[in-house]
DSSP file (Angstrom, degrees, kcal/mol; ACC not computed):
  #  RESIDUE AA STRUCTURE BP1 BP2  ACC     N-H-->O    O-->H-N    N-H-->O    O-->H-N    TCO  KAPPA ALPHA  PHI   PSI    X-CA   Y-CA   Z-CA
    1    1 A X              0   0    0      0, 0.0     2,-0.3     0, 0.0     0, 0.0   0.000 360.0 360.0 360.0 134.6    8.3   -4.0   -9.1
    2    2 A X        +     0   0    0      2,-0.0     2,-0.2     0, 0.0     0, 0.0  -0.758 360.0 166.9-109.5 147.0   10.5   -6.7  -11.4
    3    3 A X        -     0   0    0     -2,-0.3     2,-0.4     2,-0.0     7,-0.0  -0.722  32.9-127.3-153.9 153.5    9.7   -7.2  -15.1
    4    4 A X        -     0   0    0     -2,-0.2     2,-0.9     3,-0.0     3,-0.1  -0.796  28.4-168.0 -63.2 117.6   12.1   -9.1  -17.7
    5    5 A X        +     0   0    0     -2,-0.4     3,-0.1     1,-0.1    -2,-0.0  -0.857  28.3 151.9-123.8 114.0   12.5   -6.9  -20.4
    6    6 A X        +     0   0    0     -2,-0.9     2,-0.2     1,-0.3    -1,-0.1   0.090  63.2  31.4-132.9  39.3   13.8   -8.3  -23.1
    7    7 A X  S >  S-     0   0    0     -3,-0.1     3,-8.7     1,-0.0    -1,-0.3  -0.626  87.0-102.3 168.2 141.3   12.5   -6.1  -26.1
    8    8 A X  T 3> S+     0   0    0      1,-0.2     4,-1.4    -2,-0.2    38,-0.4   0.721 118.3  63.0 -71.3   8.8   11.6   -2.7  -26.2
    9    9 A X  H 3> S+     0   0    0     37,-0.2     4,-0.8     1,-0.2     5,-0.3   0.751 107.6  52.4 -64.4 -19.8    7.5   -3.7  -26.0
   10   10 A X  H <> S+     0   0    0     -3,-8.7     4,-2.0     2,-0.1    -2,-0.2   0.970 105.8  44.9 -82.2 -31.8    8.6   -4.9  -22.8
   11   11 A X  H  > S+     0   0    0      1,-0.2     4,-1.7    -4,-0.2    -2,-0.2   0.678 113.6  57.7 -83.7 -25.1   10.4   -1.8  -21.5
   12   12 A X  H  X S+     0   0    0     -4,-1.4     4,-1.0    -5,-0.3    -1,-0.2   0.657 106.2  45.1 -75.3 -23.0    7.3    0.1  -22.8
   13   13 A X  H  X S+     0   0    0     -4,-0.8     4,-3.3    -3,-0.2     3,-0.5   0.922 106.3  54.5 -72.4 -57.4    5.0   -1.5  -20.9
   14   14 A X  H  X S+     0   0    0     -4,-2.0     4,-3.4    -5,-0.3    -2,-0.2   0.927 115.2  40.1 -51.5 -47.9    6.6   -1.5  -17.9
   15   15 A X  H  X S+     0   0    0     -4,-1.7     4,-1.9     1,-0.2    -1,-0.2   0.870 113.1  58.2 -59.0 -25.7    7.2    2.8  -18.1
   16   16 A X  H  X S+     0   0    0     -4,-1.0     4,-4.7    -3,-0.5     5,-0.2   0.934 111.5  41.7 -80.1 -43.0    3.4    2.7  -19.5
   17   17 A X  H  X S+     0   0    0     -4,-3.3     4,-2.4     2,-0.2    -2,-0.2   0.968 115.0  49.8 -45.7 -74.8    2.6    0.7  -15.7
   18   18 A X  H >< S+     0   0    0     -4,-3.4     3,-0.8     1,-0.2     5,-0.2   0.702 114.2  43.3 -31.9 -73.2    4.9    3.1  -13.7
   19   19 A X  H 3<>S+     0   0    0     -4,-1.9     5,-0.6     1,-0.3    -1,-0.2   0.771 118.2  47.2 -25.4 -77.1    3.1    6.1  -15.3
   20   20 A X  H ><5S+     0   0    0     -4,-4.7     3,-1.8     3,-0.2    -1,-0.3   0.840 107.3  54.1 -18.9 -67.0   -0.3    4.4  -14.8
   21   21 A X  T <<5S+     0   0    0     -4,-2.4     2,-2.3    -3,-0.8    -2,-0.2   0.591 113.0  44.3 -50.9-100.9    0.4    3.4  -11.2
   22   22 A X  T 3 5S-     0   0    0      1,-0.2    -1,-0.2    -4,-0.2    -2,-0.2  -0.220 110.2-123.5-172.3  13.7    1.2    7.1  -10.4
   23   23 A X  T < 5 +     0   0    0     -2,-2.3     2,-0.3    -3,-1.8    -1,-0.2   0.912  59.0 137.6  20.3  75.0   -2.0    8.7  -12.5
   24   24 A X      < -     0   0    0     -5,-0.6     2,-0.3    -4,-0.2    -1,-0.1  -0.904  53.1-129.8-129.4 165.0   -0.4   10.9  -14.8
   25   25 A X     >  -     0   0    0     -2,-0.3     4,-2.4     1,-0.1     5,-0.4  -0.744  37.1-102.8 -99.9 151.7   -0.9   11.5  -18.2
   26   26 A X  H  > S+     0   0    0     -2,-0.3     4,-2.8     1,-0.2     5,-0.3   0.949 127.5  54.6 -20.5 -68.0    2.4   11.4  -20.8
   27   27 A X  H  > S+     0   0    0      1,-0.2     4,-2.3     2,-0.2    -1,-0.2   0.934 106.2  47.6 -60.4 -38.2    2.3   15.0  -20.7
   28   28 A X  H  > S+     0   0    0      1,-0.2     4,-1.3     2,-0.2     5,-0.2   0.993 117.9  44.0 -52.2 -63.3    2.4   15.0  -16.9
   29   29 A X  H >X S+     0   0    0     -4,-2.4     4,-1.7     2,-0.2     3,-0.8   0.911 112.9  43.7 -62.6 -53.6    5.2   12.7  -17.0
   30   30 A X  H 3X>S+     0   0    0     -4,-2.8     4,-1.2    -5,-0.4     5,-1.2   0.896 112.9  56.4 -58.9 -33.2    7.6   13.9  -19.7
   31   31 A X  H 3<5S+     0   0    0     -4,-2.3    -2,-0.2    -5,-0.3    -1,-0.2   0.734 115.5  36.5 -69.3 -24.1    6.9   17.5  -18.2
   32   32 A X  H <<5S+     0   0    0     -4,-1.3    -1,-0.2    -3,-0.8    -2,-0.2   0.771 125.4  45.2 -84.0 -27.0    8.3   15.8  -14.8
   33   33 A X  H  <5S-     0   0    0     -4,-1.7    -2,-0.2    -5,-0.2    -3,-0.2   0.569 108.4-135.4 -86.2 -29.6   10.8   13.9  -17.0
   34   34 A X  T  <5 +     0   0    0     -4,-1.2    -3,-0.2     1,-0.2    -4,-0.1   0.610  66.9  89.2   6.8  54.9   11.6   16.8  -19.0
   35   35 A X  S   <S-     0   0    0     -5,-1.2    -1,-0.2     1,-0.2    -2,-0.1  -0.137  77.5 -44.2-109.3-138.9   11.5   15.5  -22.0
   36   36 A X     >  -     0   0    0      1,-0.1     4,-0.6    -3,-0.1    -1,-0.2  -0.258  26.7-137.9 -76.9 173.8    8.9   15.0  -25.1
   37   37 A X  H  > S+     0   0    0      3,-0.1     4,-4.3     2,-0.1     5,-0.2   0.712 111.9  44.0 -89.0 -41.0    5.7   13.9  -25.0
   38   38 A X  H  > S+     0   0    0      2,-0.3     4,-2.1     1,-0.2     5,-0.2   0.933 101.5  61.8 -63.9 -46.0    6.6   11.9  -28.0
   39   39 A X  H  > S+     0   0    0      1,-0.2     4,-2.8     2,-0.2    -1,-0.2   0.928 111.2  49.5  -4.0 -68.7    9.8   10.7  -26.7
   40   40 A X  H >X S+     0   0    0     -4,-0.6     4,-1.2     1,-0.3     3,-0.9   0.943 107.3  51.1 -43.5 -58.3    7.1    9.2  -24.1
   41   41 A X  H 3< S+     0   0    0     -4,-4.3    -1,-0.3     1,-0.3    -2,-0.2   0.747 110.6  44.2 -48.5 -41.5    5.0    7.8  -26.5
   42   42 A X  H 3<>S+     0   0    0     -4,-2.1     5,-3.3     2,-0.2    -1,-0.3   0.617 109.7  52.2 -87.1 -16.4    7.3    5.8  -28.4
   43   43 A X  H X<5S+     0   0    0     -4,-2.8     3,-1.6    -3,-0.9    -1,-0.2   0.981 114.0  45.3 -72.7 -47.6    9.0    4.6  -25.9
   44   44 A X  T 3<5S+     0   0    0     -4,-1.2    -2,-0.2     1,-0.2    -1,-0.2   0.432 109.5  63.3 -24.0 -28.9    5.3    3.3  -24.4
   45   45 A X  T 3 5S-     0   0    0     -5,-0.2    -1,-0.2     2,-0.1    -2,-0.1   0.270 117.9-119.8-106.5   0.1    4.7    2.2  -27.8
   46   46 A X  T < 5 +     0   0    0     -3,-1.6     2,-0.7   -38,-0.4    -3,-0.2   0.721  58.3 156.7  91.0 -13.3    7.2    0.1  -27.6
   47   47 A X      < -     0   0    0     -5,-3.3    -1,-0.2   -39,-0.2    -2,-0.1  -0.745  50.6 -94.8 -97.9 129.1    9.1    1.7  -30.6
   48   48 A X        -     0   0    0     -2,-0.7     2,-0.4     1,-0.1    -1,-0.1  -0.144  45.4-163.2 -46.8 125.6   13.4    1.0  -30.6
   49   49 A X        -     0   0    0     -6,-0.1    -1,-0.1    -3,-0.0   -41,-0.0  -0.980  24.1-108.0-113.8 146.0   15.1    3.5  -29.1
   50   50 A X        -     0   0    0     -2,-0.4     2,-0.5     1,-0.0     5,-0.2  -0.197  32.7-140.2 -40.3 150.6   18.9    4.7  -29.1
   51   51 A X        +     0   0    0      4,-0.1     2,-0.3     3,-0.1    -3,-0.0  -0.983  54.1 128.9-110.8 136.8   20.0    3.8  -25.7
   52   52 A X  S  > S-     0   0    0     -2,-0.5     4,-2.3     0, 0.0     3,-0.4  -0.920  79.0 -56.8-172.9-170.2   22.2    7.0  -25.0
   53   53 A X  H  > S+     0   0    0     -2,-0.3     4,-1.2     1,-0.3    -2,-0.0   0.698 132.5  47.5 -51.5 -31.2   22.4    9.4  -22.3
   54   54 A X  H >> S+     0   0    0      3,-0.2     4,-2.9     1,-0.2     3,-2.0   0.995 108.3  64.9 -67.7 -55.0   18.2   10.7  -22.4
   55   55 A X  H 3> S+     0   0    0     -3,-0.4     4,-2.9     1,-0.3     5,-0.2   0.848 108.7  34.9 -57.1 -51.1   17.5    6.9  -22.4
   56   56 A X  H 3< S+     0   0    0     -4,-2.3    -1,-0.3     2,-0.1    -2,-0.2   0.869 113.5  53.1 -94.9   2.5   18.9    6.5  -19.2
   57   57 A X  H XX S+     0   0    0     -3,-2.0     3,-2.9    -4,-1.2     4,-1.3   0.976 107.4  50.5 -86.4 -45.4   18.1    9.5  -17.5
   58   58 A X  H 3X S+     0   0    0     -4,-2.9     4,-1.0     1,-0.2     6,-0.3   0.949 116.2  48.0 -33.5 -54.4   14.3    9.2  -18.3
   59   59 A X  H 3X S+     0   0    0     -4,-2.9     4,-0.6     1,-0.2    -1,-0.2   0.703 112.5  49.7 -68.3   2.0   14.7    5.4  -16.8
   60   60 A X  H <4 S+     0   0    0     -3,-2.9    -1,-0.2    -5,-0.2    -2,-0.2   0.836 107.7  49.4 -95.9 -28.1   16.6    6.8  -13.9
   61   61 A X  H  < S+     0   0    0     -4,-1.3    -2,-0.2    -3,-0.2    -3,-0.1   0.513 111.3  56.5 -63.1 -13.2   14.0    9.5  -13.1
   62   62 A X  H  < S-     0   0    0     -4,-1.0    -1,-0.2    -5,-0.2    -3,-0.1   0.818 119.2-105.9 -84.6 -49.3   11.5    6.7  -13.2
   63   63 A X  S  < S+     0   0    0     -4,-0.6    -3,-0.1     1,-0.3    -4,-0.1   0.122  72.4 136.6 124.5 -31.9   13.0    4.5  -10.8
   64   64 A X        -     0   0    0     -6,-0.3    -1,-0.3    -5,-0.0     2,-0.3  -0.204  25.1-179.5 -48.7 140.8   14.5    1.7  -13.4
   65   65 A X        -     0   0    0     -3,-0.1     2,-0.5     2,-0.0    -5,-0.1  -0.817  16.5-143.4-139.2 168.0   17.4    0.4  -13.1
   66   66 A X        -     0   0    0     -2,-0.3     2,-0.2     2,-0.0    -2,-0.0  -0.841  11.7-165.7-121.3 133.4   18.7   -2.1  -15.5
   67   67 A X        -     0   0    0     -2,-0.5     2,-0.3     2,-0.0    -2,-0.0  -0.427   7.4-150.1 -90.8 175.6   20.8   -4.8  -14.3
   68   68 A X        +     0   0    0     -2,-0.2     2,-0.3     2,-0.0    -2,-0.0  -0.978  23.8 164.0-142.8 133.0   23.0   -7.0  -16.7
   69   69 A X        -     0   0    0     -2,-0.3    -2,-0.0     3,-0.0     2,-0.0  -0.884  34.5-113.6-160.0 117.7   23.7  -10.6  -15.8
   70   70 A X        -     0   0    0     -2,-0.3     2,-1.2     1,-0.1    -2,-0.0  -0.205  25.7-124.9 -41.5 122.6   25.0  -13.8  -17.8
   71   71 A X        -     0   0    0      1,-0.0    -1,-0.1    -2,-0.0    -2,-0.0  -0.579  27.0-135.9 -67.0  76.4   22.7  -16.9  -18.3
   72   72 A X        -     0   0    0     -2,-1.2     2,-0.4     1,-0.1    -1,-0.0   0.068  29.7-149.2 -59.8 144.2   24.7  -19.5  -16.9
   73   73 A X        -     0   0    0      7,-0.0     2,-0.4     4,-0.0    -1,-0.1  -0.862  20.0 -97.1-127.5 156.9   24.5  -22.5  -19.5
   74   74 A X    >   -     0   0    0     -2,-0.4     3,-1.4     1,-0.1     2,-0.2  -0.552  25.0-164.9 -61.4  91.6   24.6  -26.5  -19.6
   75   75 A X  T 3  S+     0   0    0     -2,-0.4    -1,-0.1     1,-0.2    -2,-0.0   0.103  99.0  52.3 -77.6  28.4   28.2  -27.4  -20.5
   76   76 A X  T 3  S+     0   0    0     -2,-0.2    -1,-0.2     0, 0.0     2,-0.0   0.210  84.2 105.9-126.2   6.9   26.7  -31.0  -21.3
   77   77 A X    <   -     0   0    0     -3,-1.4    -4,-0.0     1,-0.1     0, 0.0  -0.124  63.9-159.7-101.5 166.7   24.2  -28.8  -23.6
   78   78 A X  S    S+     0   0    0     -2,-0.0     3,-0.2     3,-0.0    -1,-0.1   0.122  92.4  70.7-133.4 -11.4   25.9  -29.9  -27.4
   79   79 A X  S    S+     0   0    0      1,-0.2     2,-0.8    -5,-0.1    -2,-0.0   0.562  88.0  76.1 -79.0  -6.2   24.0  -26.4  -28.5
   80   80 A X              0   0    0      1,-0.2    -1,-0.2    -6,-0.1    -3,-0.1  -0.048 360.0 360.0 -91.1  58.7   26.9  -24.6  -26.3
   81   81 A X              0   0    0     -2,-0.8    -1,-0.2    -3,-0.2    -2,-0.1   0.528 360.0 360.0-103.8 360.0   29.6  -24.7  -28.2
């Protein structure tokens, strides 16, 4: 599965899918995750999180991973400066 994420309502949706796909509740899943259930929520919810070490092991237990990759741009573009 591919998604864009470019803000964390996107990233929340996408865990809120996995989760779905996989019929678990939050609790089920942070208990698998071992972390919060709130952790869960807010992240599902959408709500900004610190990106630090839990951030990426919950998205690593998941399945995520996040790639990083330059938008190559117009050099005839006069907005490129």
């Amino acid at each position: 599965m591919r998604s864009l994420l470019e803000r964390p309502e996107d990233l929340g949706r996408f865990v809120h899918r996995i989760r779905t796909d996989a019929r678990m509740t939050q609790r089920q899943l942070a208990d698998a995750l071992g972390t919060s259930q709130r952790y869960l929520s807010e992240l599902e919810a959408g709500k900004p999180k610190r990106i630090d070490a839990n951030y990426f092991d919950v998205l690593r237990k998941l399945g995520i991973e996040l790639y990083a990759e330059t938008v190559a741009s117009d050099p005839d573009d006069p907005g490129n400066d």
